[in-house]
C-alpha positions as CSV (number, residue, x, y, z in Angstrom):
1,X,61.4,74.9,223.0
2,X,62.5,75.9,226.6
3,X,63.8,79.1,227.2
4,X,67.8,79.0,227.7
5,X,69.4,78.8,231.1
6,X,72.9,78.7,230.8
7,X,75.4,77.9,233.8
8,X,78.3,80.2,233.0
9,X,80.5,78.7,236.2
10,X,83.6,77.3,234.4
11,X,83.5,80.5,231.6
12,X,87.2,81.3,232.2
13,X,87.9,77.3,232.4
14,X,89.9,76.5,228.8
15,X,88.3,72.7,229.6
16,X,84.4,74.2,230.0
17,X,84.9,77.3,227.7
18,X,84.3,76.0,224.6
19,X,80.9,74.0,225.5
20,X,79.7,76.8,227.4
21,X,80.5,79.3,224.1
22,X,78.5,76.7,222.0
23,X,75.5,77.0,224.2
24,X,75.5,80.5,224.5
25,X,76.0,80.9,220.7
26,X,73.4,78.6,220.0
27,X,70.6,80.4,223.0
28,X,71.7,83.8,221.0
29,X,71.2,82.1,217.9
30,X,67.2,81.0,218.1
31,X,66.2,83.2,220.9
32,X,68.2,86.2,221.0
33,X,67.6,85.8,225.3
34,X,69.2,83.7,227.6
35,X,69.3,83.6,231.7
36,X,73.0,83.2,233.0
37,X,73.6,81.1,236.2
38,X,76.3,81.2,238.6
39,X,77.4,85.0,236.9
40,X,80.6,86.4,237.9
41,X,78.4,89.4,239.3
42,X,78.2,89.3,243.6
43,X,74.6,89.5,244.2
44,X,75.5,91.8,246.8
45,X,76.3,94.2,244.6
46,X,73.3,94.2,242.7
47,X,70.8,94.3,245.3
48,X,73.0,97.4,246.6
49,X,72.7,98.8,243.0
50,X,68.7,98.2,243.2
51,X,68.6,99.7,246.6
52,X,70.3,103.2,245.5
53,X,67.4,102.9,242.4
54,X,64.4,102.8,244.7
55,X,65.8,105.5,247.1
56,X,66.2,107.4,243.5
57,X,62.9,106.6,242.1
58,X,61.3,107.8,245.7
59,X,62.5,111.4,245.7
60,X,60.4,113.9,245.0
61,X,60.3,115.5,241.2
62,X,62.0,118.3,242.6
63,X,65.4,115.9,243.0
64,X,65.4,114.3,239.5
65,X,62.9,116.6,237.1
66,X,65.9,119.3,236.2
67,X,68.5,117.2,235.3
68,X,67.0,115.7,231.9
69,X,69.0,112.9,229.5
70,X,70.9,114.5,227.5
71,X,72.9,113.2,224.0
72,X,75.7,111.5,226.3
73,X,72.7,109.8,227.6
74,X,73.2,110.7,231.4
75,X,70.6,112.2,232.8
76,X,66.8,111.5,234.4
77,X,63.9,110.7,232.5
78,X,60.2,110.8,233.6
79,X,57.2,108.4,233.1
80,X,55.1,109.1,230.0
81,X,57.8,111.9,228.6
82,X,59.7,109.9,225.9
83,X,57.9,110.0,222.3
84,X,56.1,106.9,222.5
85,X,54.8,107.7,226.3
86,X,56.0,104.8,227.4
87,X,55.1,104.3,231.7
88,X,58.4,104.0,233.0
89,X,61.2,106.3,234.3
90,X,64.6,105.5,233.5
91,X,68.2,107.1,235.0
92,X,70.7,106.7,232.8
93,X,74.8,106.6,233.8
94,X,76.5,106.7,230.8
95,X,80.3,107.1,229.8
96,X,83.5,105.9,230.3
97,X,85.3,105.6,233.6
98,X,85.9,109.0,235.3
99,X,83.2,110.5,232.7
100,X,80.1,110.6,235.5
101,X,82.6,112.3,238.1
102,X,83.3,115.0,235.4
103,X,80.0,115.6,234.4
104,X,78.3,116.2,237.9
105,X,76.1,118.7,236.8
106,X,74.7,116.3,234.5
107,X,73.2,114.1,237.2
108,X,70.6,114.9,239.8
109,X,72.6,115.7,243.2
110,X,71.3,111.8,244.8
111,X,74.3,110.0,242.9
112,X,77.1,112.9,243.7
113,X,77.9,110.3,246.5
114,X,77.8,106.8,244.9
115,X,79.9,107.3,241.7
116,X,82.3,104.9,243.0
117,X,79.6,102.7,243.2
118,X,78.0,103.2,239.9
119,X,81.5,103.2,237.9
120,X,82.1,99.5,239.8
121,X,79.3,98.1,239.0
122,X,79.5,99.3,235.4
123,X,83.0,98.0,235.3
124,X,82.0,94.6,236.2
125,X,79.4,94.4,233.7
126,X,81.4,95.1,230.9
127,X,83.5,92.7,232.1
128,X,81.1,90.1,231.7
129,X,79.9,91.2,228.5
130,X,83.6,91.1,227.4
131,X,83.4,87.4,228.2
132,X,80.1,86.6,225.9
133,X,81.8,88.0,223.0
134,X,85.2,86.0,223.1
135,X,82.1,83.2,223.7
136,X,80.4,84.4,220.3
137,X,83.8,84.5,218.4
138,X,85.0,80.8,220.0
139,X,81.3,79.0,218.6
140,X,81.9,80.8,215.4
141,X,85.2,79.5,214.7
142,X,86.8,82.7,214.2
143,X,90.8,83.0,213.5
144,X,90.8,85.5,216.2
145,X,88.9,85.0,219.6
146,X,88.8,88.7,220.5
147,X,87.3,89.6,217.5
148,X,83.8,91.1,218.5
149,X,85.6,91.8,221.8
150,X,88.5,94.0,221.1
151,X,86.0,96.5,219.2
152,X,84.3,97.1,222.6
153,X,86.6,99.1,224.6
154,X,85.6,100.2,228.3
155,X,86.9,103.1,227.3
156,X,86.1,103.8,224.1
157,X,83.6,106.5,222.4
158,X,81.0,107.6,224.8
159,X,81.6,104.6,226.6
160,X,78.8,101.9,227.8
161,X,75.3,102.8,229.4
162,X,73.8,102.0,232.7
163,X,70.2,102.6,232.6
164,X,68.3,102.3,235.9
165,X,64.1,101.7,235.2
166,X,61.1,101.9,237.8
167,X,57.6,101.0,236.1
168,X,55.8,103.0,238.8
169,X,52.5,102.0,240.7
170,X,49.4,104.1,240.5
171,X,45.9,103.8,241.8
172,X,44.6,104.2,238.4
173,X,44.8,102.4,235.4
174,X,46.3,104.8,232.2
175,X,44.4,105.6,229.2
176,X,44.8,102.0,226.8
177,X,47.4,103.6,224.1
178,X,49.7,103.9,226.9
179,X,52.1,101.0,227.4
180,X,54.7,100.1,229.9
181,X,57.8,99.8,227.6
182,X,57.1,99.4,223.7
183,X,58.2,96.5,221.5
184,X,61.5,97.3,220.2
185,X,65.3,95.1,220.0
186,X,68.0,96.7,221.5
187,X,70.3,99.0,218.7
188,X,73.7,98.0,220.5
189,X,75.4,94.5,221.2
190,X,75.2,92.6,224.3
191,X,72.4,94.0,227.1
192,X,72.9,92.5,230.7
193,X,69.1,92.8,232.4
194,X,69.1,92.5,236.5
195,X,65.3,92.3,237.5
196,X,63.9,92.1,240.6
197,X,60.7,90.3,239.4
198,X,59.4,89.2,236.3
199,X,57.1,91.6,233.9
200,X,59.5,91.3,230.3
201,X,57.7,89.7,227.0
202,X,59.7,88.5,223.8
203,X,59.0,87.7,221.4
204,X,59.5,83.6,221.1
205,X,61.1,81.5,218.2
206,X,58.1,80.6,216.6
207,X,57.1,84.3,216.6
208,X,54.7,84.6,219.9
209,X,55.0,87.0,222.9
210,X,55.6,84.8,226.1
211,X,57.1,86.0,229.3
212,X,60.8,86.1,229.9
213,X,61.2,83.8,233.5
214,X,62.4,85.5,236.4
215,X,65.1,83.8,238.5
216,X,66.7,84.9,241.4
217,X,70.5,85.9,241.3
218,X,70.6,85.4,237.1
219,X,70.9,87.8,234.5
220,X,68.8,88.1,231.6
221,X,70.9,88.8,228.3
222,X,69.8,89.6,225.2
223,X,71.6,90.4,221.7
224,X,71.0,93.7,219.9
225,X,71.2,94.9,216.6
226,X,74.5,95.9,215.8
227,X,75.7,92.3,217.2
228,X,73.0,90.7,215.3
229,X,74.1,92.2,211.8
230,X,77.8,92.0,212.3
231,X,77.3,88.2,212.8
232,X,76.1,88.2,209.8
233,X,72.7,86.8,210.9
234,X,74.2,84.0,213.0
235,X,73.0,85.8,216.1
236,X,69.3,87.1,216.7
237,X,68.0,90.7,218.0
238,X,64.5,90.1,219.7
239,X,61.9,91.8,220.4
240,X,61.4,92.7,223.8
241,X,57.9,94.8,225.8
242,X,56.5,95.5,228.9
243,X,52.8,95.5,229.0
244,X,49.8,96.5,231.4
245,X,49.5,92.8,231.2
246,X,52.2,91.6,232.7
247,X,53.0,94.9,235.3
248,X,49.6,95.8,236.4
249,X,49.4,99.8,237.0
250,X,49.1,99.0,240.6
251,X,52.1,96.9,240.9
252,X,55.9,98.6,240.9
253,X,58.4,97.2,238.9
254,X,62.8,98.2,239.2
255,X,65.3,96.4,236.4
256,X,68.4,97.8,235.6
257,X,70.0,97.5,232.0
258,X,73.2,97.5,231.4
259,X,73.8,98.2,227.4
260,X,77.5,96.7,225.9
261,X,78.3,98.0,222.3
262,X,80.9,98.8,219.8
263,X,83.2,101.8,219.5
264,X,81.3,104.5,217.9
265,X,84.1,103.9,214.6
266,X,83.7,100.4,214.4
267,X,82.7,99.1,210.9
268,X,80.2,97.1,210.6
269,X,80.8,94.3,207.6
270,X,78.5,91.6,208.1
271,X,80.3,88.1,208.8
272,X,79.9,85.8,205.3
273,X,77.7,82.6,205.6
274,X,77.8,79.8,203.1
275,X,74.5,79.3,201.6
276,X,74.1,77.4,198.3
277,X,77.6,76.9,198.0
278,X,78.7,80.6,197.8
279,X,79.6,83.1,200.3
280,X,76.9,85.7,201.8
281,X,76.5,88.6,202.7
282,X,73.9,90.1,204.9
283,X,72.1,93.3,203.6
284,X,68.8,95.3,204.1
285,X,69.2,94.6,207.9
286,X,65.6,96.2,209.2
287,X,66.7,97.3,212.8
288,X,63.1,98.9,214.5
289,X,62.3,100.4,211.0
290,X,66.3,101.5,210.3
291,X,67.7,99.6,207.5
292,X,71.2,99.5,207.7
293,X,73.4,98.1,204.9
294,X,77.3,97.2,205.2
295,X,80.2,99.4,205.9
296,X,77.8,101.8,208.5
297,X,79.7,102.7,211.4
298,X,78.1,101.7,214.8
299,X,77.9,105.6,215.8
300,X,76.7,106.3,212.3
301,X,74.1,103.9,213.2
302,X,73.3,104.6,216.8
303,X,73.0,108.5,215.6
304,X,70.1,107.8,213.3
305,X,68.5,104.8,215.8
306,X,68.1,107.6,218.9
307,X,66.9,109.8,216.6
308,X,64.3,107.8,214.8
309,X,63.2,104.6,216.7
310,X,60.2,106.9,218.6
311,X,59.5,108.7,215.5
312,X,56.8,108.7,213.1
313,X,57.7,105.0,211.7
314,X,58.8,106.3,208.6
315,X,61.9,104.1,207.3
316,X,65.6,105.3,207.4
317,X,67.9,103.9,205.5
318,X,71.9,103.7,205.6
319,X,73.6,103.3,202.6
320,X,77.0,103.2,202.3
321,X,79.0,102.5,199.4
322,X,82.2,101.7,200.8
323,X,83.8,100.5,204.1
324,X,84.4,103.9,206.0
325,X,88.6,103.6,206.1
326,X,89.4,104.9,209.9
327,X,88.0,102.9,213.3
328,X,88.1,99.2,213.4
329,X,87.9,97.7,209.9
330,X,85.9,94.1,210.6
């Protein structure tokens, strides 16, 4: 099965719409990853984007070490600091519009200048992932095409994330536990990946790893887990890693990620599917070892996800008994 390349051209054309929402649907459906062509995104303003990440990733410790991630997930993280010691750094530019130019002290004094920048690019993104959605909800059939999309405010809760990676080079290889970037799926609903070369496994439908292609000028998307259990099943999370394999320890890697998800009091209750005659409904959802059950919230959710995916692999569960009554009852 080849992997899915998608020309996304005629998105906002009522004639092409439809057809392109059935092949998206269907990519998300039996790979959870799909490369978009002719994106809405200038170029331009991705290589400028990747250009402001190197010049980041080249300062000195002294420039990036004190501002740490913190839980609006702005903030610099080192190589080898996170739980599982994964090789990569990451910056991450969080929150809603006008949140990164109040929270300055926050962010290491390099992106002071470029906020304009960063909130642009963000803003464009979400756009874009705005358009999947209403794709999702048009393949579906759904009574209402803005159904996953109205739920995912720019706005909204801590807003969306921007996170900024450099696999760095080194003359010599790490001790064999580490790893680039451990297996995992994504925790929120649509993630937008701009890479400059290729280096990303999934893991494939019939359950092997194999390389995610690199194109230039297309976006890699992938679904997460929030998305994946609100559909009810119809759409797939997938595992995703970056390996010594595939980036050698000599060889420098930059992607950026750009993380779409629900308002932090969206409901999730699992879309019904028809199987056997009678109607469906999708529970003991294992998300990277939390199980999650219908009627969480997506904060609920994300809360215990942060918290636990680089822990000590015990399960967590979410139960919840009832549909919480506040946020967006779907």
């Amino acid at each position: 099965m080849a992997f899915p390349v998608i020309d996304i051209s005629r998105i906002d054309d009522p004639e092409a719409q439809l057809d392109i929402a059935l092949k998206i649907t269907e990519a998300s459906r039996t790979w959870g990853f799909l490369l978009l062509k002719n994106h809405p995104i200038p170029n331009e303003d991705v290589d400028a984007m990747f250009q402001l990440g190197r010049d980041f990733f080249n300062l000195p410790p002294a420039g990036k070490d004190s501002w740490p991630i913190n839980d609006k997930y702005m903030g610099y993280n080192a190589p080898l600091s996170d739980r599982r010691k994964d090789d990569k750094a990451s910056m991450w530019l969080a929150g809603k519009p006008g949140q990164l130019q109040n929270s300055l002290d926050a962010l290491p004094p390099f992106w002071h200048a470029h906020i304009d920048e960063v909130e642009a690019f963000k803003h464009a993104c979400h756009a874009l992932v705005v358009k999947l959605l209403v794709c999702f909800a048009l393949a579906m059939e759904l009574p209402d095409r803005n159904f996953f999309a109205k739920a995912h405010g720019e706005a909204e809760g801590d807003g969306n994330q921007l996170r900024i990676l450099s696999y760095p080079a080194r003359g010599n290889a790490p001790a064999d536990k580490i790893t680039r970037m451990s297996p995992h799926s994504d925790s929120g609903s649509v993630t937008l990946l701009f890479q400059t070369c290729a280096g990303l496994e999934v893991e494939s439908p019939s359950g092997e790893w194999m390389p995610a292609p690199h194109l230039d000028d297309h976006i890699l998307v992938n679904l997460g887990d929030a998305l994946a259990f609100w559909s009810g099943g119809r759409l797939r999370a997938t595992k995703h890693r970056v390996t010594f394999g595939t980036v050698p320890h000599d060889v420098e890697r930059i992607s950026m990620a750009y993380f779409g998800a629900a308002s932090h009091d969206t409901v999730l209750q699992p879309l019904k599917q028809e199987e056997g005659g009678e109607a469906q409904v999708l529970r003991d959802y294992n998300a990277n070892g939390v199980v999650i059950q219908p009627g969480v919230t997506v904060g609920e959710y994300l809360k215990v996800i942060m918290n636990n995916i680089y822990g000590n692999g015990a399960m967590h569960q979410l139960v919840v008994e009832t549909p919480k009554a506040h946020g967006i009852a779907v």
